[in-house]
C-alpha positions as CSV (number, residue, x, y, z in Angstrom):
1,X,0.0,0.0,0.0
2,X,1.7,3.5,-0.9
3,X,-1.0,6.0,-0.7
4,X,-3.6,5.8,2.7
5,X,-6.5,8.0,3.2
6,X,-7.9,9.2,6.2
7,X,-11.9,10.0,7.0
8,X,-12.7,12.5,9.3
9,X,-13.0,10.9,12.5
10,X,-16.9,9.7,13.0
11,X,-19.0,10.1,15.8
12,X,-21.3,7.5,16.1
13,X,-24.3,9.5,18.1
14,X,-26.7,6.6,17.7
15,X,-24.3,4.3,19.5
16,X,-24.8,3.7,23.6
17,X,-23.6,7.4,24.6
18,X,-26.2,7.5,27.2
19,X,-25.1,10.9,29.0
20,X,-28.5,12.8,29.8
21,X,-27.2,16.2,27.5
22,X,-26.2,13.6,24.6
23,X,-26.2,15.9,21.7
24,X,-24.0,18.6,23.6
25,X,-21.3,15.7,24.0
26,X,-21.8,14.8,20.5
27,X,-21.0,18.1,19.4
28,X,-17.6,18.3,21.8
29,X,-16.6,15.2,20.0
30,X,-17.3,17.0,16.6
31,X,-15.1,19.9,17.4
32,X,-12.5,18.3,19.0
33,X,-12.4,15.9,16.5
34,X,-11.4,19.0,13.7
35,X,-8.6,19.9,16.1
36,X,-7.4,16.2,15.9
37,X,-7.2,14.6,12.5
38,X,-4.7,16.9,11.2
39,X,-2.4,16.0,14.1
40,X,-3.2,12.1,12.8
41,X,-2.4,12.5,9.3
42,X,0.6,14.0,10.8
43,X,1.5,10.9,12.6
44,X,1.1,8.5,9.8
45,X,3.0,10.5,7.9
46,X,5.9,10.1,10.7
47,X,6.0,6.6,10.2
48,X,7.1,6.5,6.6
49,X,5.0,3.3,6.3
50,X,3.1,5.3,3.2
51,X,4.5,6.6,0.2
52,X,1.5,9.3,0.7
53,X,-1.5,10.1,3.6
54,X,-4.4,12.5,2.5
55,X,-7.3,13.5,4.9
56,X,-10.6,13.5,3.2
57,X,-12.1,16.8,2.9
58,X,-15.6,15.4,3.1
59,X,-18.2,16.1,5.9
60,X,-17.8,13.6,8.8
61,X,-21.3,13.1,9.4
62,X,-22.5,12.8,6.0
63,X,-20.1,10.6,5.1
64,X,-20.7,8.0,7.8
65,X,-24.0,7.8,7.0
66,X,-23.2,7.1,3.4
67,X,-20.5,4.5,4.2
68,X,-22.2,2.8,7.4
69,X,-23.6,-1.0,6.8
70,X,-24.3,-2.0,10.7
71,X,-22.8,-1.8,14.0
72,X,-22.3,-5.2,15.9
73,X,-21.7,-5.5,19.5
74,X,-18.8,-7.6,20.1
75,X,-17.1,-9.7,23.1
76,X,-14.5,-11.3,21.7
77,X,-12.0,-13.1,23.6
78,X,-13.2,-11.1,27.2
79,X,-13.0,-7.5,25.3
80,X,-16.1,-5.4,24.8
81,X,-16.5,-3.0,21.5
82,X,-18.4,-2.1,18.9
83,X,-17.3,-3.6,15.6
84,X,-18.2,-1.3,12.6
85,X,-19.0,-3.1,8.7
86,X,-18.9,-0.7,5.8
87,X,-20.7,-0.8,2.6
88,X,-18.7,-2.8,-0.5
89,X,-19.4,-0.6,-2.9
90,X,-19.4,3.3,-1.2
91,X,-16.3,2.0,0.1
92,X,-14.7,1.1,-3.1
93,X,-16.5,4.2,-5.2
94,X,-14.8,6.5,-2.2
95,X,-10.9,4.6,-2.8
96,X,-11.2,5.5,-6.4
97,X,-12.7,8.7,-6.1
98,X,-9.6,9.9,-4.3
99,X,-6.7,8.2,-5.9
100,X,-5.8,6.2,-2.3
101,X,-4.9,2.6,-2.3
102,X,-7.0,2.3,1.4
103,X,-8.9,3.9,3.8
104,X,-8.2,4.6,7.8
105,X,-11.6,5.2,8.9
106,X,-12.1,5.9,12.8
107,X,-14.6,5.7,14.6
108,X,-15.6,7.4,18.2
109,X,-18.5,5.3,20.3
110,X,-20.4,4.7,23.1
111,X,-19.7,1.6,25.2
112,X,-21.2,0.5,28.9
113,X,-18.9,-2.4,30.5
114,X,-18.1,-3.5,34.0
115,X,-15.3,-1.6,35.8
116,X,-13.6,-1.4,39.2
117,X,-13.1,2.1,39.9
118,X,-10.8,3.0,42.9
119,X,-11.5,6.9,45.1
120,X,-8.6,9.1,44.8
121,X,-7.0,7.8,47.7
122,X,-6.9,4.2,46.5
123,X,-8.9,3.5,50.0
124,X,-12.4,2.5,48.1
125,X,-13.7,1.4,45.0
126,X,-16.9,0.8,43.3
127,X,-17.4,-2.3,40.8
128,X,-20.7,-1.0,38.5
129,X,-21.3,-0.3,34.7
130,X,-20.1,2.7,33.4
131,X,-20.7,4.8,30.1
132,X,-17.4,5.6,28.2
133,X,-16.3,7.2,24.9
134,X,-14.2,4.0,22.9
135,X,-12.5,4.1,19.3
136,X,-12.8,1.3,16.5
137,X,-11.0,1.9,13.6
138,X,-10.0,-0.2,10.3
139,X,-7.7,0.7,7.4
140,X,-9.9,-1.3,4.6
141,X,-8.8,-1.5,0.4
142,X,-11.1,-1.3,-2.0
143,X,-11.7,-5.0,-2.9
144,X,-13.1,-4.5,1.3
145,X,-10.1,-6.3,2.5
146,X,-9.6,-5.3,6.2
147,X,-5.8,-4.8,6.7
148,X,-5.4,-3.7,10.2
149,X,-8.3,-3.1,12.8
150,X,-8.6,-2.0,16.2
151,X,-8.9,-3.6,18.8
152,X,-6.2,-5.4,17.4
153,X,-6.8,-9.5,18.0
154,X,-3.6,-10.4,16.2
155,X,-1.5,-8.6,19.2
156,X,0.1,-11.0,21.7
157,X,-1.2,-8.9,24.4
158,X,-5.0,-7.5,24.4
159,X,-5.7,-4.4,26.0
160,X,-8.3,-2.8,25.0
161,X,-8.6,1.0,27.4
162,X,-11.4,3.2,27.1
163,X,-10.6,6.7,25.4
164,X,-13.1,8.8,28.5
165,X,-14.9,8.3,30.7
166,X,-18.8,9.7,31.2
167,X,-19.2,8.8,34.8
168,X,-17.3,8.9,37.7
169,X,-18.1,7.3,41.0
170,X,-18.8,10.4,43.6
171,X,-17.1,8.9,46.7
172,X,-16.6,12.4,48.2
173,X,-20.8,12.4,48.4
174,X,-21.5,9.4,50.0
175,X,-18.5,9.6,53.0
176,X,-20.0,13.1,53.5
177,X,-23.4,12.1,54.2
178,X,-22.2,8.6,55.5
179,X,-24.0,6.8,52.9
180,X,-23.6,3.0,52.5
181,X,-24.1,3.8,48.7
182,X,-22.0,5.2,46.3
183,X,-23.8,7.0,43.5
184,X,-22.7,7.4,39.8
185,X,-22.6,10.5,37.8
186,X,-22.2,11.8,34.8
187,X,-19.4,14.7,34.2
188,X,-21.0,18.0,33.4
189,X,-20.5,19.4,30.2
190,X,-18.4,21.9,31.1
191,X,-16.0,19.4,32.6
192,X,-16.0,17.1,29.1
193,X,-15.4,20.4,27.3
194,X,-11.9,21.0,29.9
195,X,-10.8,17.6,29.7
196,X,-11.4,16.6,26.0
197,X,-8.3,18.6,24.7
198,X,-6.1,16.8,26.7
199,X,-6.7,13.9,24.9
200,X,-4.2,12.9,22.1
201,X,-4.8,11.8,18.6
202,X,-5.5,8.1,19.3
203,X,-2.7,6.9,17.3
204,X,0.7,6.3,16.9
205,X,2.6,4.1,14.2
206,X,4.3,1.0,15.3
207,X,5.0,-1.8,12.6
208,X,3.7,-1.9,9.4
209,X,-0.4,-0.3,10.5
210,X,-0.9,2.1,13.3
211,X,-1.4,1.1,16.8
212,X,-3.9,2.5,18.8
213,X,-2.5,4.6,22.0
214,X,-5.2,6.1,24.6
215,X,-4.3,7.8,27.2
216,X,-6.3,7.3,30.4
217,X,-6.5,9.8,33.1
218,X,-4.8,8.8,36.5
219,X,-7.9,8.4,38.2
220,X,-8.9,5.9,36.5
221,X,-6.2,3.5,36.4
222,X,-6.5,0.1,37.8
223,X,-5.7,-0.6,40.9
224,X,-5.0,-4.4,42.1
225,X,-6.8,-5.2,45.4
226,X,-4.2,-6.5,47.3
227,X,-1.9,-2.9,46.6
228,X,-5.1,-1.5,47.9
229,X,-5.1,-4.1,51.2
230,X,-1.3,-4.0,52.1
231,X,-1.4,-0.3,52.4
232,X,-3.7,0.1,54.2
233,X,-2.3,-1.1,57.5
234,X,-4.8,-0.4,60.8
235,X,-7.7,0.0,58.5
236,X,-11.4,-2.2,58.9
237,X,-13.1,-3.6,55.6
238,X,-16.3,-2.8,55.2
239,X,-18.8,-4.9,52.8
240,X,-22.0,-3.5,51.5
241,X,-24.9,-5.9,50.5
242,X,-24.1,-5.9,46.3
243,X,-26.8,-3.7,44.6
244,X,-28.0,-5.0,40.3
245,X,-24.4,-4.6,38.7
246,X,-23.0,-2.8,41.3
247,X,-20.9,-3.8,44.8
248,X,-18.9,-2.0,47.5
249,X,-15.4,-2.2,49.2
250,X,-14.8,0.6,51.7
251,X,-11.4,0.5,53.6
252,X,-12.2,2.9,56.6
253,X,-9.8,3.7,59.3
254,X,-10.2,1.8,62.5
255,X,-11.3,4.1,65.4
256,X,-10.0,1.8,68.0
257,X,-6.8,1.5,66.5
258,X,-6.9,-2.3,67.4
259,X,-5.4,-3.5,63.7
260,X,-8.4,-4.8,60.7
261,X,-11.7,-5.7,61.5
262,X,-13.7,-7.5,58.5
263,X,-17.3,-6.4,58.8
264,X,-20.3,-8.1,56.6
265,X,-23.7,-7.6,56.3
């Protein structure tokens, strides 16, 4: 392959983006998404995998809706996504309407999955379902070929991290009201808007096709339980009874001092 070209990045607003203000974060992604496939092109053309890499000047939206076949939910081999099938023919018409040998196309979505999140001081977590923003992308020929996808299954190690986050767990709420339940929350509007730019272009070229880098925000990273148990030495365990896709782990300090104290329901 010598010459590559790049959609605009899509926005898939019928995917499961279930934020209550939906649209609003629909349009963030559409903004930041301009700011961000420049700065991808850019990176391919880093590599010096391609003789060539042109970004498509056509409209993101309309295009997507031309090209789109059906979206699949997937769980392949433990990993959650959404798995995107573009039409044969638009695909091909689109290839030799532009003079490229194949096409990136990337795609932003909305995905729910099961997640431990740990409280800023690593001393409590929630296990629930939380709504995130996730990428799929393919670089596809004209014969429909798929040549590289993401998630990658060919890699020896799958990972497959979320590009941001919808919800948070609000921990600081339910220790200040001494609630036995933790509640989660969407992030305001306002606070996508901040936290979008920080994101970088979700790729970076290793090999002969891209590979897809997200970077997470430290929050968010996972915690094992026992790094959680070791340090915290003269702590008690508490056990909430496990609400529908949701349980509880709080590690409160003991008052008595008299070492860990395992309480259940």
């Amino acid at each position: 392959m010598r010459t590559l070209g790049v959609t605009p990045i899509f926005v898939d607003g019928d995917s499961d983006i279930r934020h209550p203000e939906k649209d609003a974060v629909v349009n963030l992604l559409r903004e930041s998404n301009r700011k961000n496939e420049k700065e991808l092109v850019a990176q391919l053309r880093e590599t010096g995998t391609y003789f060539a890499v042109r970004l498509l000047e056509d409209d993101a939206d309309q295009l997507f809706s031309t090209l789109l076949s059906r979206r699949e939910r997937r769980d392949d081999a433990g990993v959650r996504y959404n798995k995107y099938f573009f039409k044969p023919e638009e695909l091909k018409n689109l290839i030799t309407k532009n003079g490229v040998d194949a096409l990136m196309l990337v795609t932003i979505n909305g995905l729910t999955r099961p997640e431990k999140i740990y409280s800023s001081n690593l001393l409590s977590y929630l296990d629930s379902d939380y709504n995130y923003l996730a990428v799929s992308a393919q670089i596809m020929d004209a014969d429909g070929n798929t040549l590289w996808e993401y998630p990658n299954f060919r890699q020896r190690s799958l990972t497959y991290p979320m590009l941001f986050s919808l919800q948070y767990p609000d921990f600081d709420e339910a220790a200040a009201n001494e609630s036995d339940r933790v509640e989660v929350r969407f992030k305001t509007i306002a606070g996508i808007a901040r936290l979008l730019p920080r994101w970088n272009p979700p790729a970076r070229a290793r090999g002969r096709f891209p590979s897809f880098t997200i970077i997470s925000s430290p929050i968010w990273f996972p915690c094992r339980s026992r790094s959680v148990i070791s340090s915290a030495a003269g702590s008690r365990t508490i056990r909430y009874k496990k609400q529908p896709n949701r349980s509880e782990e709080w590690l409160m300090p003991n008052r008595d001092g008299r070492g860990n104290k395992k309480i259940k329901d």
